[in-house]
C-alpha positions as CSV (number, residue, x, y, z in Angstrom):
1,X,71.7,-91.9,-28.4
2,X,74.8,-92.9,-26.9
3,X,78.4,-93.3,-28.9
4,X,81.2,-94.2,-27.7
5,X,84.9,-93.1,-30.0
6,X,85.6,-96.4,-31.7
7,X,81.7,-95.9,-33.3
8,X,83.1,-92.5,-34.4
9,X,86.4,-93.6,-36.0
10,X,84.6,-95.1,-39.1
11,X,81.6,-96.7,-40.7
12,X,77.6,-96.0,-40.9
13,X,77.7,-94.8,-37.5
14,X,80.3,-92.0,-38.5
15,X,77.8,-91.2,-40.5
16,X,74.8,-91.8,-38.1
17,X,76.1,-89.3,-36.2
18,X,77.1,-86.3,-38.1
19,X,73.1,-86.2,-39.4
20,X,72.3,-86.4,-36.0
21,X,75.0,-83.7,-35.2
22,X,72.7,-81.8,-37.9
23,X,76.0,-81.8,-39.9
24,X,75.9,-82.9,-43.6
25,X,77.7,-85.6,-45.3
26,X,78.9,-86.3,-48.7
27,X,76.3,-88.9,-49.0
28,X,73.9,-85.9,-48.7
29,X,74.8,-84.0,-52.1
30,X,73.4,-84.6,-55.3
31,X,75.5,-86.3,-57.5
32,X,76.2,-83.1,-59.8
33,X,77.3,-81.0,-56.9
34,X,79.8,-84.0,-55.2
35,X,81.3,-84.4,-58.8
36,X,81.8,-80.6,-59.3
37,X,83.2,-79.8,-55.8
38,X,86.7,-80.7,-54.1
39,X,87.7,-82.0,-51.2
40,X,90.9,-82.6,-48.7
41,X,93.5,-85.3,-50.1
42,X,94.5,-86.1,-46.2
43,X,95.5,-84.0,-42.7
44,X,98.6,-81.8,-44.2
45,X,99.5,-80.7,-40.8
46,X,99.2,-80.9,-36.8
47,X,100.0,-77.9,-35.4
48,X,99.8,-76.9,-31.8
49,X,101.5,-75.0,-28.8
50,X,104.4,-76.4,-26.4
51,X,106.0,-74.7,-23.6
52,X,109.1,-77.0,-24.9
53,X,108.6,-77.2,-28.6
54,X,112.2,-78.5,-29.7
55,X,112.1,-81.1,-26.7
56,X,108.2,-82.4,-27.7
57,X,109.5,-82.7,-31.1
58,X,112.4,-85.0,-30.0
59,X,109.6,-86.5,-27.7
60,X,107.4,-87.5,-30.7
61,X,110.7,-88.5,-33.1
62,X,112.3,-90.9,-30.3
63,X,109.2,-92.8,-29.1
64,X,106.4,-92.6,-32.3
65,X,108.9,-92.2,-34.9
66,X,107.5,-88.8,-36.2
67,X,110.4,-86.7,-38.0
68,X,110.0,-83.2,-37.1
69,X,109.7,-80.9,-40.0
70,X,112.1,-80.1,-41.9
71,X,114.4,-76.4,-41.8
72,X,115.0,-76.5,-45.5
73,X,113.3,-77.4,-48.6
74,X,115.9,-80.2,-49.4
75,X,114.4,-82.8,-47.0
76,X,111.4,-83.9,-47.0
77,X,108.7,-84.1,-43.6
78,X,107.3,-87.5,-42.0
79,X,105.1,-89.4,-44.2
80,X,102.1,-91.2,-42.6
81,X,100.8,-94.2,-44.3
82,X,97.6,-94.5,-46.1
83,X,94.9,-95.6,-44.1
84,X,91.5,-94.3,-43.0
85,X,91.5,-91.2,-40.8
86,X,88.4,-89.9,-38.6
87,X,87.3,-85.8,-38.6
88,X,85.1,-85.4,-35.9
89,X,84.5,-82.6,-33.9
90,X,83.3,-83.3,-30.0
91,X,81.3,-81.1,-27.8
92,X,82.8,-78.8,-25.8
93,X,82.6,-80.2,-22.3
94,X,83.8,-83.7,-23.3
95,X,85.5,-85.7,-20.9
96,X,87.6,-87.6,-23.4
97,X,90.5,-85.7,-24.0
98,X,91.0,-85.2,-20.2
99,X,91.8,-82.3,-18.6
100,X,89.6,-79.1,-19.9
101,X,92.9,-77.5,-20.7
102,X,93.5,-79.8,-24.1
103,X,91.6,-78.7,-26.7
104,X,92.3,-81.5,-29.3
105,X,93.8,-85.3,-29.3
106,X,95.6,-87.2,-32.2
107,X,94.9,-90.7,-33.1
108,X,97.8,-92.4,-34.7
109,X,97.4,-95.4,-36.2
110,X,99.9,-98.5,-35.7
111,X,100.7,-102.1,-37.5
112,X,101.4,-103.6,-34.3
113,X,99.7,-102.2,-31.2
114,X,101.3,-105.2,-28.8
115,X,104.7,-103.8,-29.9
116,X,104.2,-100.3,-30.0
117,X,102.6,-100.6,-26.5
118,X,105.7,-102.7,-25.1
119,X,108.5,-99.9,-26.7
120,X,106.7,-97.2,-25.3
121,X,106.2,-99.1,-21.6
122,X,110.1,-100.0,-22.3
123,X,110.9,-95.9,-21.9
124,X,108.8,-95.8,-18.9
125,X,105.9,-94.2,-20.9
126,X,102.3,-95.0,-19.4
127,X,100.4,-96.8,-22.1
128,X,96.9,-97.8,-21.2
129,X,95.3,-100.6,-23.5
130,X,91.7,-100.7,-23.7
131,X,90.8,-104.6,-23.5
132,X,88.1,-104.2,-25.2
133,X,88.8,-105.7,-29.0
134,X,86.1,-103.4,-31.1
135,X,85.0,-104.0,-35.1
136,X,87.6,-102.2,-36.4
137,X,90.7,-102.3,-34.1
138,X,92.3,-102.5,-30.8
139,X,93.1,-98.9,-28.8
140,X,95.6,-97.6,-26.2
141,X,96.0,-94.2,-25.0
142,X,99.0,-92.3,-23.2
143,X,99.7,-88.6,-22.9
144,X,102.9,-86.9,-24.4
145,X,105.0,-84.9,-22.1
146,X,103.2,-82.0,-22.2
147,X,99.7,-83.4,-21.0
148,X,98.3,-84.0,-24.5
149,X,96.1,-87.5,-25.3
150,X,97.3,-89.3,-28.3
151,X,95.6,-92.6,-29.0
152,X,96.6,-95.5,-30.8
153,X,94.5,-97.3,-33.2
154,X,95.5,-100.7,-34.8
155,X,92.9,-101.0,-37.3
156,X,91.3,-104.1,-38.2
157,X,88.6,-105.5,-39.9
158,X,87.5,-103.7,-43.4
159,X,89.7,-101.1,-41.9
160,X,93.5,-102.9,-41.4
161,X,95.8,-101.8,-43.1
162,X,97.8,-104.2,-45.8
């Protein structure tokens, strides 16, 4: 069986493939145990190593319009919007990311992937828009300054965002 990432991102075959991943899903659990247990609000957090950490985070603030965190309790961090966000772990010797070196990739998701695309193209970052128009959104990728993938998701469908 044979998925591709925007199958992953939401929907029955989310779910498809987690049982076939042998992992369970909240579907799976009686209805006692799902109304007795917790579970995650959101992502809290994306933490990972730079060889330029202060730089990356001015990186991420100019062109995606991520605050860094803040140094004091006073100010608050970036807020993402509300929207559906995907969990899913990949084998080990996926090809996706790129390089075997990066471990992990973010998808963000945008309102306007045409625009978003042309700002980042207008600081001479290399966007690449898959032309492919899937059930539930439009994709580009590009690759911050230190190698990593991020992808860019403009949802649509039962999945846009208001």
């Amino acid at each position: 069986m044979s998925l591709d990432r925007r199958s992953l991102i939401l929907g029955s075959s989310t779910i498809a493939a987690l049982s076939v991943a042998g992992i369970s899903t909240a579907g799976d659990a009686d209805a006692g145990a799902k109304a007795s247990r917790e579970r995650v609000d959101g992502i809290g957090g994306l933490f990972f190593r730079s060889r330029d950490p202060k730089n990356l985070a001015t990186w991420y603030q100019h062109h995606l319009g991520i605050d860094p965190i803040p140094t004091d309790y006073e100010h608050s961090p970036w807020r993402q919007a509300a929207g559906p966000t995907a969990f899913a772990p990949f084998p080990i010797d996926t090809k996706y990311f790129g390089s075997e070196q990066q471990m992990w990739m973010i998808n963000f998701r945008v309102r306007d992937l045409d625009a978003m695309v042309a700002q980042l193209r207008a600081e001479n970052i290399q966007v690449d828009v898959d032309a492919e128009h899937y059930p539930n959104g439009r994709f580009a990728r590009l690759h911050d300054p230190d190698g990593n993938p991020i992808e860019l998701w403009e949802p649509s469908g039962r999945d846009k965002i208001p």
